[in-house]
C-alpha positions, 0 to 999 in steps of 0.5 A: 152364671159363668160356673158350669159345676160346683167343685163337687161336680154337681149341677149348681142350683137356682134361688127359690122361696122358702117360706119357714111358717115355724119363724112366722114367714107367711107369704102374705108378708112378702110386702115387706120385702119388694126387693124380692121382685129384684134378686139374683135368681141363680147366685150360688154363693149367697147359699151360705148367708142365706142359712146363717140369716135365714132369708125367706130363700133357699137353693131350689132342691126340690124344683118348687118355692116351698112353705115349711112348717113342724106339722103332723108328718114332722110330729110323725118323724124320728126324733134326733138324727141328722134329719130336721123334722119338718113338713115341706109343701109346694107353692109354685114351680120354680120353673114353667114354659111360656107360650113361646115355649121358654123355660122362665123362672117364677120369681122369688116373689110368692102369690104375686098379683098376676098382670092385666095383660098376658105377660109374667108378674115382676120377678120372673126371669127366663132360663138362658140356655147356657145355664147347665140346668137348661137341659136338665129341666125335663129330664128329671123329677122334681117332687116332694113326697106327701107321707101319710105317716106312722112314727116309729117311736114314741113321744116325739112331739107335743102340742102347743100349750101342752108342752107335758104331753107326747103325742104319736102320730099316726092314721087312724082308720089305715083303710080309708087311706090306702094311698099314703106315699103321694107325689107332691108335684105340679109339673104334669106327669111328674116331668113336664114343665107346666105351661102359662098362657102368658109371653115372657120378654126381656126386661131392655131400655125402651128404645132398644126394645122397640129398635127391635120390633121396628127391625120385625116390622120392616123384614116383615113388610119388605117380604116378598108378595103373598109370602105367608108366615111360615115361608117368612119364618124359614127365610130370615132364619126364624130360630136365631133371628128370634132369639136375637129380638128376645134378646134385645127386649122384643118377644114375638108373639107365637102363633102358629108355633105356640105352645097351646096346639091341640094333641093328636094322641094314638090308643097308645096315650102317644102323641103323634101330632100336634095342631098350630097354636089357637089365640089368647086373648089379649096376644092375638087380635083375631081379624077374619074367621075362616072354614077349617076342619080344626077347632075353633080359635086355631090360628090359621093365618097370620096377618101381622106378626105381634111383639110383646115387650117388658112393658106392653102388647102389640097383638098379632092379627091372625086368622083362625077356624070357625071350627064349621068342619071340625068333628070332634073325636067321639070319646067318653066325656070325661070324669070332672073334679069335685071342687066342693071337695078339696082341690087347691091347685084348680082353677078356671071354671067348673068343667075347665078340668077335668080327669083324664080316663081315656087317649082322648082326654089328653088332646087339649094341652094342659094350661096353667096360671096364677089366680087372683089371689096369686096362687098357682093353679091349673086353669084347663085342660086333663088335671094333673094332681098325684096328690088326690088321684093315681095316675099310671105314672104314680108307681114309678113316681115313688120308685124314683125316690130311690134313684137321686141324681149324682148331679143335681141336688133334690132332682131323681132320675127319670124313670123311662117309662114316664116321657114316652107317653100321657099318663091316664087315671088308674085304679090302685093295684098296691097298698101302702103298708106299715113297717118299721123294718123298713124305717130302720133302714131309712134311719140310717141315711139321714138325707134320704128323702123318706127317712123314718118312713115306715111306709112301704108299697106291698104290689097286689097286682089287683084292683083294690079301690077304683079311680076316684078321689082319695082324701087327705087327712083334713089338715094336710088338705090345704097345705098346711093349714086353711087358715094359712091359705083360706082363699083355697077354702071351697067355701070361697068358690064364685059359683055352683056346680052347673046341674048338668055337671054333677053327673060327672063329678068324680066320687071319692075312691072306695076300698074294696076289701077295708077289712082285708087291708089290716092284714098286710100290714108287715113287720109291725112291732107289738106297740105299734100293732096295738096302737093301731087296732085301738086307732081303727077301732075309732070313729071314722076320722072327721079328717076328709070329707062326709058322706056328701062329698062336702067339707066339715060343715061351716057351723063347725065352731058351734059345735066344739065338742068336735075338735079340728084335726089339726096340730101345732107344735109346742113351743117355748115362750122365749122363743115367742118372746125373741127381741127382734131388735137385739138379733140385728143389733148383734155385729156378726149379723148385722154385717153379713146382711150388709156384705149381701145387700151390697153384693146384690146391690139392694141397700134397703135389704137390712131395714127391709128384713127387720120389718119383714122379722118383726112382722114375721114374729107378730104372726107367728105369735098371733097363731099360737096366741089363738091355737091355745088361748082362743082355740075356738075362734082359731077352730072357727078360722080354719073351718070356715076359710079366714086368715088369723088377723081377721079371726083375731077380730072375733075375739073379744066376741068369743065365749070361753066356755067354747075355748074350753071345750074345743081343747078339751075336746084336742086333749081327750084321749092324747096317749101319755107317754108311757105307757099308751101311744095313741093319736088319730091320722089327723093329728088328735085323738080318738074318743073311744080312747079317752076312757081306756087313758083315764087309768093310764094318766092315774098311774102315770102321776103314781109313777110320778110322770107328767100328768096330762092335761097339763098345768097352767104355765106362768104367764110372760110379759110377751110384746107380741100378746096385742098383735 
């Protein structure tokens, strides 16, 4: 905390979580590391041990906790390079706002259970404002980028169990995808740190806290007659004297001041006010309601001010509007999304949120919070999601990939354009094109944040589709995989869409010229061309949603002939059959794990991480167990929204006839390398290829080139095969 600049000059970085799928790091097993709850967030010298024992930490290069995995984009990169194939997606936010309207930092602890009451799960710290990256917060972009990719070259991955064949990843039906680079962000117009509707206090000996709060109280009771709060605030000196209760472990509740006051926003999508906060329940007890021209639950008055500390809530009792003389704007009401569609990062209830089309839409602040099952979502208010809607902001969200910052790791330069205002829903006026020109370039900065992409955005200056949903290929809507994160399966949402909602409901965004779109793709070599019109000559991909606006159908598994979009990497059986105890028997290891757990002062850290490996080994196993030997029930886990232990139950039911057709049904049509390339968007291949690769497979055995499918492999003793 006392270094300012790395010796570099840049910005030293906060700890985040990274959590590597590919060594078997789910989240889910973050029981076996409760210290996590515990650990410096902003210890920089721990970066180097970090890398050598692959902690489930990492510097937070990207401003989010991540999940990393070797799916469809890693299978889309150059192979070779400095660069490491790898699919990164948010989590969470390493940073958002309290109601107070403090930066806290989310913890190390993903999908945490969120508290009864309204304070911040264990782990999260506040961002002293004497950390050089206080000030940085919101004057930058934080982001990954989503790529809907097309490799360059050929054979550069291999699915799992069939590790002779060499697949190219590539789109299928390109004009169904129009949108291929997508900001992969939560913070709100790219830049705005979310907002929880939560109080963050200083963890502080009991008796030091509540000293604190009994100093608030007897200012607060010793004031003169009839001084209302906001005189009070200005004649102790609110700001520092505040502070210096925070400090000591007491937070005042904010009421007028808190940070969930309706927008006043000009035609311009300018805010040019903002109106006192409105209770929370559980922060504020609301005494009396009164006639105001102002919504509903907009504190008015405070009657006693409230204090939380680390362990309690004291509320403030306010009065607030009973909204009798409040008129609202009158505005079109707006566009909602479709929760029967994928939307991960949604929550509250149906109408809760919505898509902002008009100044209007942007007057009730945007609130997030964890859910139930720890996962970061948007509560209510206008939706902040680039990865399935275009803002006004999303062009110059992707220009920013070109202008990292010389001083903060993983951050770009804000685009000026982005602070000055909200930023509406818009129709897309460009296509993502192909061009491998543009993926030699990239190739040769191995740190730039497309490297290898072969796409480039071609400005039209146009409408070519409309605002509206625009799919995902089926396996990147549930970051990663659904039966990684099966509670974000729409099939678990607790109710219906209300009738009187439907009309809203926003439809996935149409191309207005598919045909026209082929054309503009630009220097695309003759391979990749002909792979691509044997790829749109497909049938649509089942890779995003059917004409009902609804997800694969929940009896998929029954029909295995239709195989998942989805794509696990091949892997070698000695690393499933890694001895757990023998890497931390190894000295070199074993003491620099001990040199950090006394560093962070945490002496169950070693035995800790050996559990949390071993567990982390038996999951990965259990994924490519089911995946190649049970591809059926692995196909019926992620269809219908269970995780892999529970689909591990189903398969002494299961029929291997069925296995056997689903990875028929992933191999029919996988392009042999060479001499045809040829995989859908989604990660499996088309049909209509199959029989146009059946000639191609014959000569490639003449040739004496790997033959696809391949044989069977020798079975090994694998301890992890009764996970």
């Amino acid at each position: 905390m006392q270094q300012v600049m790395t010796e570099s000059g840049q910005v030293p970085p906060v700890l985040a979580g990274r959590w590597d799928l590919r060594l078997g790091y789910h989240p889910s097993l973050k029981r076996h590391l409760p210290m996590l709850a515990d650990l410096p967030l902003f210890d920089t010298t721990a970066a180097h041990h970090l890398h050598l024992l692959e902690l489930p930490l990492a510097p937070a290069l990207s401003g989010h906790h991540m999940v990393a995995d070797s799916g469809l984009m890693a299978a889309a990169m150059p192979p070779g390079g400095m660069a490491e194939a790898v699919d990164e997606y948010p989590l969470a936010p390493v940073f958002v706002r309290d109601l107070c309207g403090r930066p806290v930092h989310t913890g190390l602890m993903p999908l945490p259970a969120p508290p009864t009451v309204p304070l911040f799960p264990p782990g999260c710290r506040h961002l002293p404002a004497s950390h050089p990256l206080s000030s940085q917060l919101e004057r930058l972009v934080w982001m990954t980028a989503r790529r809907l990719e097309c490799a360059p070259v050929c054979g550069s991955a291999a699915l799992a169990g069939e590790p002779d064949t060499r697949l190219r990843a590539m789109v299928a039906q390109p004009q169904t995808y129009p949108y291929k680079l997508r900001p992969d962000t939560f913070y709100a117009d790219g830049w705005r740190l979310p907002v929880v509707p939560r109080v963050y206090a200083v963890p502080a000996p009991p008796v030091q806290a509540q000293a604190a709060a009994d100093e608030l109280l007897a200012r607060w009771q010793a004031r003169p007659t009839g001084q209302d709060y906001e005189t009070f605030y200005d004649a102790n000196n609110g700001d520092a004297w505040f502070e210096e209760l925070f400090e000591k472990g007491c937070t005042v509740i904010p009421t007028l001041e808190a940070y969930n006051g309706r927008y006043h926003v000009g035609d311009d999508y300018v805010a040019t006010a903002v109106d006192p906060g409105r209770a929370v329940a559980g922060l504020h007890e609301i005494i009396e309601h009164s006639d105001s021209d102002t919504p509903a639950g907009t504190i008015l008055d405070v009657r006693t001010p409230g204090w939380v500390t680390s362990t309690g809530v004291h509320p403030a009792q306010v009065v607030v509007s009973n909204g009798s003389g409040w008129q609202a704007p009158s505005v079109p009401l707006p566009p909602l999304p479709n929760r029967r569609l994928p939307h991960p990062r949604v929550g509250g209830a149906w109408g809760a949120v919505w898509l902002p089309t008009h100044p209007g839409h942007f007057a009730e602040p945007a609130l997030y919070d964890w859910n139930m099952t720890g996962h970061f979502v948007q509560v209510s208010g206008p939706l902040w999601d680039p990865l399935h809607y275009i803002y006004t902001s999303t062009e110059a969200l992707t220009r920013a990939f070109r202008r990292p910052h010389p001083q903060v790791p993983g951050a770009y330069v804000l685009p000026p354009s982005l602070k000055l205002r909200f930023h509406p829903l818009a129709p897309q006026t460009w296509y993502d094109t192909l061009n491998e020109r543009t993926a030699q370039q990239r190739q040769t900065d191995p740190a730039h944040p497309l490297y290898g992409s072969t796409i480039d955005t071609l400005p039209l200056g146009r409408q070519v589709a409309p605002a509206g949903y625009h799919p995902l290929p089926w396996a990147l809507e549930y970051e990663l995989d659904p039966a990684h994160f099966p509670s974000l399966h729409p099939a678990h949402l607790e109710a219906p869409c209300p009738p009187d909602l439907e009309p809203r409901l926003m439809p996935p965004a149409q191309l207005a010229d598919p045909a026209a779109y082929l054309g503009y793709h630009v220097a695309v070599t003759e391979p990749m061309r002909e792979a691509q019109q044997q790829a749109a000559a497909a049938p649509f991909s089942e890779a995003s949603c059917d004409i009902k606006e609804t997800l694969l159908p929940l009896t998929l598994h029954t029909q295995p002939e239709r195989a998942l979009p989805a794509y696990v990497p091949d892997m070698p059986a000695s690393q499933l059959a890694v001895n757990i105890k023998r890497l931390f028997a190894a000295r070199a290891y074993r003491q620099q794990l001990q040199a950090l757990a006394e560093a962070w002062n945490q002496p169950g850290l070693p035995a800790a991480f050996y559990q949390f490996r071993e567990s982390a080994l038996a999951w990965r196993r259990l994924r490519y167990r089911l995946f190649t030997k049970y591809a059926a029930t692995w196909q019926q886990a992620a269809a219908v929204g269970i995780d892999l232990p529970t689909a591990e139950q189903l398969v002494p039911e299961s029929d291997p006839l069925q296995h056997q057709r689903v990875q028929r049904a992933r191999l029919g049509g996988l392009g042999v390398v060479p001499p045809l390339p040829l995989l859908r968007a989604d990660g499996l291949p088309s049909p209509a290829a199959q029989a146009k690769l059946a000639p191609a497979r014959r000569r490639s055995q003449g040739k004496g080139l790997p033959a696809s499918p391949a044989k069977p492999r020798q079975t090994v003793n694998n301890p992890g095969e009764n996970t």
